[in-house]
C-alpha positions in Angstrom: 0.0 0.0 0.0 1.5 3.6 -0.8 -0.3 6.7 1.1 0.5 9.8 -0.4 0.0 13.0 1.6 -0.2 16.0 -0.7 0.4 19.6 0.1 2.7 22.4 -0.1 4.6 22.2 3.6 1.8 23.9 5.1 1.1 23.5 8.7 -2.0 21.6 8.1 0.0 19.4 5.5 2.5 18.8 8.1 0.2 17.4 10.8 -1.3 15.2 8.2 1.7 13.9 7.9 1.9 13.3 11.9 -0.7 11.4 12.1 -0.5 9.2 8.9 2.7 7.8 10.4 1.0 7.4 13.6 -1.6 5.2 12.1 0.9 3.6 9.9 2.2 2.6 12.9 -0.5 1.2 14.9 -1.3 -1.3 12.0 0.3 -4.3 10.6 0.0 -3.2 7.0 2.6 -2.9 4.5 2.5 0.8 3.8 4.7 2.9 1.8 4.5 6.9 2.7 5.2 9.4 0.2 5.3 13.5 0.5 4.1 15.2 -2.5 4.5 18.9 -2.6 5.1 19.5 -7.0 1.7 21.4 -7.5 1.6 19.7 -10.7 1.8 16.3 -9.5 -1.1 16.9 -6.6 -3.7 19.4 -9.4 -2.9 15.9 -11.5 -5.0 14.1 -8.6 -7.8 16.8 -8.9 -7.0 18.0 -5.7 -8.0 21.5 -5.3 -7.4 21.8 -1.3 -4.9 20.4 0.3 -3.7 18.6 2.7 -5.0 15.5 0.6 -4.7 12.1 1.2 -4.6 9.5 -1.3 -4.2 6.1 -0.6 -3.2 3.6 -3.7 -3.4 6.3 -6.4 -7.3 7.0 -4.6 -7.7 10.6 -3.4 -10.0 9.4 0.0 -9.7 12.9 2.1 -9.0 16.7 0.9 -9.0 20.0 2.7 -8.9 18.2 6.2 -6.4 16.9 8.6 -7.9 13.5 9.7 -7.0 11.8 13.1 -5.0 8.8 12.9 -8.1 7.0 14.1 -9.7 7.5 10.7 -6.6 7.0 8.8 -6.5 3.6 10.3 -9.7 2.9 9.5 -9.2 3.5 5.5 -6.1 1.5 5.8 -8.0 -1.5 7.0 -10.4 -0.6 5.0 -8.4 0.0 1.9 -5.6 -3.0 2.6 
């Protein structure tokens, strides 16, 4: 599994970021995590708000930080 947090190094972005490794961590999947901040690359997932989350090339969350609760619960869902 790849999760993909996209956003520009915004503070919001950031804490994303947090709590995806948090939840990465309190599973047993095989997750990759990737940073993508090339506007480009994250308008290519039709994102227009970040952060985004996008979890095997599937955009699942924009314009919200989620809690690593709910991040855990796609991964499950998702794995």
């Amino acid at each position: 599994m790849i999760i993909k947090i996209l956003g520009t190094g915004c503070k919001k972005c950031n804490l994303l970021e947090e709590n995806v490794k948090k939840a990465v961590t309190g599973t047993n999947a095989d997750v990759q995590v990737e940073k993508v901040t090339d506007l480009g690359e994250i308008t290519g997932y039709g994102v227009m708000s970040t952060p985004a989350l996008v979890i095997d090339d599937r955009v699942v969350s924009q314009g919200k930080v989620l809690k690593p609760k709910d991040i855990e619960g796609f991964i499950q869902k998702l794995g």
